[in-house]
C-alpha positions in Angstrom: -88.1 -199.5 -74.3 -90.6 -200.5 -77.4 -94.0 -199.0 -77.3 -96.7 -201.3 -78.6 -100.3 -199.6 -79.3 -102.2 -202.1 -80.2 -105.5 -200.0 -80.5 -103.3 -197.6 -83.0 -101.3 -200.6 -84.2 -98.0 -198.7 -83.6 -94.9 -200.4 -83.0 -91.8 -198.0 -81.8 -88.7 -200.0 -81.4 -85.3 -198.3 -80.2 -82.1 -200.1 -81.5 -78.1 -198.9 -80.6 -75.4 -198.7 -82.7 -72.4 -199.6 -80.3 -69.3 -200.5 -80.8 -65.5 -199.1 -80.3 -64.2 -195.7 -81.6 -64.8 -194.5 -85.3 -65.6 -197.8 -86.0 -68.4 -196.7 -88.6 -71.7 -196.2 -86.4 -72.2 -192.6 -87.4 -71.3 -194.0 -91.2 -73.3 -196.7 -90.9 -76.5 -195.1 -89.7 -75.5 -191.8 -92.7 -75.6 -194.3 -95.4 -79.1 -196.0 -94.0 -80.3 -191.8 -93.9 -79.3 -191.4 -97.8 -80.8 -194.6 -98.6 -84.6 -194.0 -97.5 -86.7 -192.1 -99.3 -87.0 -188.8 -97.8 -90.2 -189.3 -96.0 -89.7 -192.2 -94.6 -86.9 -190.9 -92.7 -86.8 -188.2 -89.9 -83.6 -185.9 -89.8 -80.4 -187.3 -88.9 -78.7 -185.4 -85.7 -75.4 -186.0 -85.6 -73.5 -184.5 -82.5 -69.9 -184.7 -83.0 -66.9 -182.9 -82.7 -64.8 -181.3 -85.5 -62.6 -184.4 -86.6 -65.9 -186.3 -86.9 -65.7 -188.5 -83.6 -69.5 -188.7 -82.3 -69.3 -186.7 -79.0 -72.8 -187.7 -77.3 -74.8 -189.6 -79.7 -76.2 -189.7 -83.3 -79.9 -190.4 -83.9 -82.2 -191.6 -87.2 -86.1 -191.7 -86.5 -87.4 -194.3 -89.3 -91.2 -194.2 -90.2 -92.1 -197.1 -92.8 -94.9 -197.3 -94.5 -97.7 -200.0 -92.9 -96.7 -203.4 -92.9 -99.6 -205.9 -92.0 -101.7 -203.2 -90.9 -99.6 -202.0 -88.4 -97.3 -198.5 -88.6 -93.9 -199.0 -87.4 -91.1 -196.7 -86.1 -87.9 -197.5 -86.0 -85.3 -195.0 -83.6 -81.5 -195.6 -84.3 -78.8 -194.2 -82.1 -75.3 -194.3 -82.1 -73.0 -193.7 -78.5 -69.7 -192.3 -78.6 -67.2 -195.0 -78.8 -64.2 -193.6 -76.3 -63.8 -194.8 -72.8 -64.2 -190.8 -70.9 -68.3 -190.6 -72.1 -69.2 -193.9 -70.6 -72.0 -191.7 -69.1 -73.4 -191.2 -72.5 -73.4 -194.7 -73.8 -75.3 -195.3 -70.9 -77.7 -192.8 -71.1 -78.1 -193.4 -74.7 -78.4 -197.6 -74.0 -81.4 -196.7 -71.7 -84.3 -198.4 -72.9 -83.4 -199.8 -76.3 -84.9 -203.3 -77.9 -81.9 -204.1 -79.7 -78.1 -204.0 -80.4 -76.1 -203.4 -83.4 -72.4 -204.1 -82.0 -70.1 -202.7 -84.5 -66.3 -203.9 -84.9 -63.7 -202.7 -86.5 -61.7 -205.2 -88.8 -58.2 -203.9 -88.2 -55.8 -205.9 -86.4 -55.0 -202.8 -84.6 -58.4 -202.2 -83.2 -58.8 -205.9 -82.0 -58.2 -205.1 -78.0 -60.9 -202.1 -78.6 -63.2 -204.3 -80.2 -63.1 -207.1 -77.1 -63.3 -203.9 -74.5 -65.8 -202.5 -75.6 -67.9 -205.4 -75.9 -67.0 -205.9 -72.4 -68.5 -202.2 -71.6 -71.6 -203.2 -73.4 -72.0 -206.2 -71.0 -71.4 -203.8 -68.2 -73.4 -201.1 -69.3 -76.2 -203.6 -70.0 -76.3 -204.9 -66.4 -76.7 -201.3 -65.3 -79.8 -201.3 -66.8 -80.8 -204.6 -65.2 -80.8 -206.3 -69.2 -78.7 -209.1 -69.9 -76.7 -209.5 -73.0 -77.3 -213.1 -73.8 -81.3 -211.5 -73.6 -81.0 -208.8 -75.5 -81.6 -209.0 -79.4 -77.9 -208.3 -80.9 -76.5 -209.0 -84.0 -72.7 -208.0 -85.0 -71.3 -205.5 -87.7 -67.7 -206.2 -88.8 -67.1 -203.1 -90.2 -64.1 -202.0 -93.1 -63.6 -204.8 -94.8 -63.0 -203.0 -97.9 -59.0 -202.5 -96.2 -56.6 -204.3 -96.6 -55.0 -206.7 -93.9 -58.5 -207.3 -92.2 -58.7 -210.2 -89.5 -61.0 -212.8 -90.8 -64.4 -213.2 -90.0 -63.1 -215.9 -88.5 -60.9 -214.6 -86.1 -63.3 -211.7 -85.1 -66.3 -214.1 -84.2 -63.5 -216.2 -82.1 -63.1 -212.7 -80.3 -66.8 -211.3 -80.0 -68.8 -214.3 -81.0 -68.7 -217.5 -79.2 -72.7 -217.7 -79.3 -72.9 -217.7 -83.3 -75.5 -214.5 -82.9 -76.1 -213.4 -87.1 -72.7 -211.1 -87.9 -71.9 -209.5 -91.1 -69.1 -208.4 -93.2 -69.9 -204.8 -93.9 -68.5 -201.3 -95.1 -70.1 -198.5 -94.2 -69.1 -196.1 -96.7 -70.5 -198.1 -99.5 -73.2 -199.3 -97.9 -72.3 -203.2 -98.2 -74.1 -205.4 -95.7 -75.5 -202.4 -93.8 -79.0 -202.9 -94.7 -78.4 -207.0 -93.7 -77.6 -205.6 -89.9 -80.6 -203.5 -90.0 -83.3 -206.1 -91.1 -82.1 -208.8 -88.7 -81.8 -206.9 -86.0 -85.7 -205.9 -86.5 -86.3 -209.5 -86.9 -84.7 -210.5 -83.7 -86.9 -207.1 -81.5 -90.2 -208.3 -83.1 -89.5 -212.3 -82.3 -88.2 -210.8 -79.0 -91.4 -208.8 -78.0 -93.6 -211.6 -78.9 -92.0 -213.8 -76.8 -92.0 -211.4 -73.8 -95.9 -211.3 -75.0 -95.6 -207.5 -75.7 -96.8 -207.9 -79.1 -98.2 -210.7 -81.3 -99.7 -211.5 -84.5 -103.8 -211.0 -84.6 -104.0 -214.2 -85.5 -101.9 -215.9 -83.2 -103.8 -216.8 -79.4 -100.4 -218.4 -78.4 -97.3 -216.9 -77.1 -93.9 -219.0 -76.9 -92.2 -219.2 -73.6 -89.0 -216.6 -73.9 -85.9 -218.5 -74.2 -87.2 -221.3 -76.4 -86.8 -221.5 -80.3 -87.6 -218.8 -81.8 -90.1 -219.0 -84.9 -91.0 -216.2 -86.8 -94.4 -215.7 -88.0 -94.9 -214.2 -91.0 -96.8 -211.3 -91.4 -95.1 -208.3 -89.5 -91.1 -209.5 -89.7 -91.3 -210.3 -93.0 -93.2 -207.2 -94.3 -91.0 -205.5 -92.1 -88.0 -207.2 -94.0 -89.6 -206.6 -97.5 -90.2 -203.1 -96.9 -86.3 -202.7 -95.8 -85.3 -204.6 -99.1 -87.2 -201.9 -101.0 -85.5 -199.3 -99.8 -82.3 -201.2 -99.7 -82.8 -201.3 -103.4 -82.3 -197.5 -103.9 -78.8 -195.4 -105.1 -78.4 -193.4 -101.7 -78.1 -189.6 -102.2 -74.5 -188.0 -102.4 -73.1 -187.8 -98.9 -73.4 -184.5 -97.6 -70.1 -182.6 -96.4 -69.3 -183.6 -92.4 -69.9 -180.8 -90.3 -68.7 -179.7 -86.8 -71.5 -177.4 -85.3 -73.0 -179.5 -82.3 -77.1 -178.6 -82.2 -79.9 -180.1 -81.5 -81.5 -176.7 -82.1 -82.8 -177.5 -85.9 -84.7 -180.2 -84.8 -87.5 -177.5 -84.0 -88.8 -175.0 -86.4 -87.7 -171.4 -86.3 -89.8 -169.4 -83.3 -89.1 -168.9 -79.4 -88.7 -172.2 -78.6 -85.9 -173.2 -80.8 -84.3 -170.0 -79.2 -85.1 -171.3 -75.8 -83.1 -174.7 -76.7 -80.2 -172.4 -78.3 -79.8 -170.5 -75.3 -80.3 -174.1 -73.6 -76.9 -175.0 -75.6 -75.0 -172.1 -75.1 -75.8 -172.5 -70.9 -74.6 -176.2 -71.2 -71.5 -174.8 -73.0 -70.6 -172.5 -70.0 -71.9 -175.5 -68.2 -74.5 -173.6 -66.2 -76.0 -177.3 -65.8 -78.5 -175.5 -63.1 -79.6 -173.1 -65.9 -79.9 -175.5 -68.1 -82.8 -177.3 -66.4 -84.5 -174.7 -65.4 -84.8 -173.4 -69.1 -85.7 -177.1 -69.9 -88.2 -177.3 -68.0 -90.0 -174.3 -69.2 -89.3 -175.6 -72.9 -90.7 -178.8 -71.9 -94.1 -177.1 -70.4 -94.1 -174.9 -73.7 -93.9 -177.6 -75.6 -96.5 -179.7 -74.4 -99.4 -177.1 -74.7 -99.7 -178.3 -78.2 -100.2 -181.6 -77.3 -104.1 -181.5 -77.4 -106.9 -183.2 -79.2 -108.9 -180.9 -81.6 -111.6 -179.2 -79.3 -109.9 -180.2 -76.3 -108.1 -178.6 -73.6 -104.4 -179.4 -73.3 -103.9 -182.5 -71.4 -101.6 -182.2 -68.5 -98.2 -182.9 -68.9 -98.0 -186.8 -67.9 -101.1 -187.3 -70.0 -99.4 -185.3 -73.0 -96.4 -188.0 -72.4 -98.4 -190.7 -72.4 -99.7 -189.6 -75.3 -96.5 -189.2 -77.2 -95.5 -192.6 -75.9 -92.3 -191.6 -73.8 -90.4 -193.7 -71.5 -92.3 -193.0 -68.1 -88.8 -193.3 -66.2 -87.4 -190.8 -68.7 -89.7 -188.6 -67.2 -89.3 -189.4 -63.6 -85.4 -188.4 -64.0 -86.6 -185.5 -65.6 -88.6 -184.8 -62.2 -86.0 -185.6 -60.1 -83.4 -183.8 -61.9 -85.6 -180.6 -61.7 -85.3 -181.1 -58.4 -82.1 -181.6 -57.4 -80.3 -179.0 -56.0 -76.7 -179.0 -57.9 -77.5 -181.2 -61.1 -74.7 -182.5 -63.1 -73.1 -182.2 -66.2 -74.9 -185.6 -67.4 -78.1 -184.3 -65.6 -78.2 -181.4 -67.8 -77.6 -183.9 -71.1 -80.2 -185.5 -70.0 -82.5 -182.8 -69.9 -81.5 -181.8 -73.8 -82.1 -185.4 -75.0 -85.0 -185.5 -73.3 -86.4 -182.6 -74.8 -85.2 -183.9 -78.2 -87.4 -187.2 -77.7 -90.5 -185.3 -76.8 -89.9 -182.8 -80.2 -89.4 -186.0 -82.6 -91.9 -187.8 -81.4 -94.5 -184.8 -81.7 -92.8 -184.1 -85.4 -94.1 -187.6 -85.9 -97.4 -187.1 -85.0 -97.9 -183.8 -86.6 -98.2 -181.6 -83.3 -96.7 -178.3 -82.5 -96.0 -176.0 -85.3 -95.5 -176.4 -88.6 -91.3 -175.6 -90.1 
């Protein structure tokens, strides 16, 4: 769910990259990582099997430079494309402004395309959102092969409401950057006409569902400022690799080792284990969430703070709680812990790499 400060002017928008099987989500959101300059972007945490298939999701953290006065983060995930880690997508879907549906061209993949579409729908409703509400755009991905279905053929399939789609290939980065902007466009017109967010100049909301128009300060800055950086060679892709860790995302001391030994529980699947150790990560973590002077906060204020999901946290409660939690309970726990560490990163608390 997007978090609007409007006494910060801080805009944090959550967008999904979902779509069937190696379709190119974890490409696509690789290439967007080369592209950025290297402090604009946040590291990219990839966790996927051996033969490069994402296994629970990939995620990007985006920090672009002010547009309009206002600082805005942008927080791309991936979900794992095959049917058995439905749990995932889900998990992963929870909360997000915006969908980047992603389709693979190939004749062959056509049935996988239209399913999992259907899953999105599905998943969707779970979350009590509505696809024909949610900001979406379409990615028709490898159309650099031979024997593609026509763009045609593919919106007949996945696009009968003539939503923005694009030709795109991922490995070389063609139409990618297209996808991204208007998918930004469509979760900023989207929160203004929810009345989340509007211009400072504007004293009039539009009722949500009729025509959108665009004002003209933050999408389009926001679109410039993607343009730039569309603009740049990416860096050489790096060589795939099959460790699954969420452990580097914090700098070398005790509590990475807590989250490595986190890892290795959820590998023996000691799920019970592996929220009780999150939970004293989590209270480690927070101590240095405090204001210079200060005492530290307690831990829902520290949250607050960092601008978490409050249901995110609640789970995290209840999970604590429960007396045999699950393997997707103990997921949970990891990716929750992995929100709270990027989102301090971003804010310079906790200590330095």
């Amino acid at each position: 769910m997007s978090s609007i400060n409007l006494h910060t002017k801080e805009i944090n928008i959550k967008v999904v990259y979902y779509g069937p099987g190696l379709g190119g989500k974890t490409t696509s959101l690789q290439y967007i990582h080369r592209t950025l300059k290297p402090d604009l972007r946040g590291q990219l945490v990839s966790l996927a099997t051996g033969i490069d298939r994402t296994l629970y999701f990939d995620f990007l953290p985006i920090k672009l430079p002010k547009v309009k006065d206002f600082n805005i983060r942008m927080s791309l995930y991936t979900v794992p494309g095959q049917v058995h880690y439905n749990a995932t997508r889900k998990l992963v879907l929870q909360g997000c402004d915006g969908v980047v549906f992603v389709a693979d061209s190939q004749p062959a993949r056509r049935d996988g395309n239209v399913e999992s579409l259907r899953n999105l729908v599905e998943n969707l409703k779970a979350q009590g959102m509505a696809l024909d509400q949610t900001p979406l755009v379409l990615q028709y991905n490898k159309r650099d092969l031979p024997g593609v279905m026509s763009i045609e053929q593919l919106d007949a399939d996945l696009n009968p409401r003539g939503l923005p789609r694009f030709g795109s290939c991922a490995l070389s980065g063609q139409a990618i950057f297209d996808a991204l902007k208007a998918i930004a466009k469509l979760v900023l017109t989207d929160l203004k006409h929810k009345g989340i967010y509007r211009e400072p100049h504007k004293t009039k909301v539009p009722e949500f569902g009729s025509k959108p128009v665009l004002a003209p300060a933050v999408e389009q800055g926001l679109v410039q400022e993607l343009e730039r950086q569309q603009s740049r060679r990416p860096a050489t892709l790096p060589p795939p690799s099959g460790r699954v860790s969420l452990a580097p995302l914090w700098p070398l001391g005790p509590t990475r080792t807590g989250v490595v030994d986190l890892e290795e529980a959820f590998a023996r699947r000691e799920y019970a284990d592996c929220v009780r150790r999150a939970a004293v990560l989590l209270a480690a973590m927070l101590a240095d969430v405090e204001e210079a002077g200060a005492p530290a906060p307690e831990p829902s204020e520290a949250l607050w703070m960092l601008g978490i999901y409050g249901p995110h946290y609640a789970r995290f409660i209840k999970i604590g709680q429960a007396p045999a939690p699950s393997e997707e309970d103990a997921l949970f726990c990891l990716f929750f812990l992995a929100d709270v560490q990027l989102r301090m990163q971003a804010m310079g608390l906790g200590p330095e790499r």
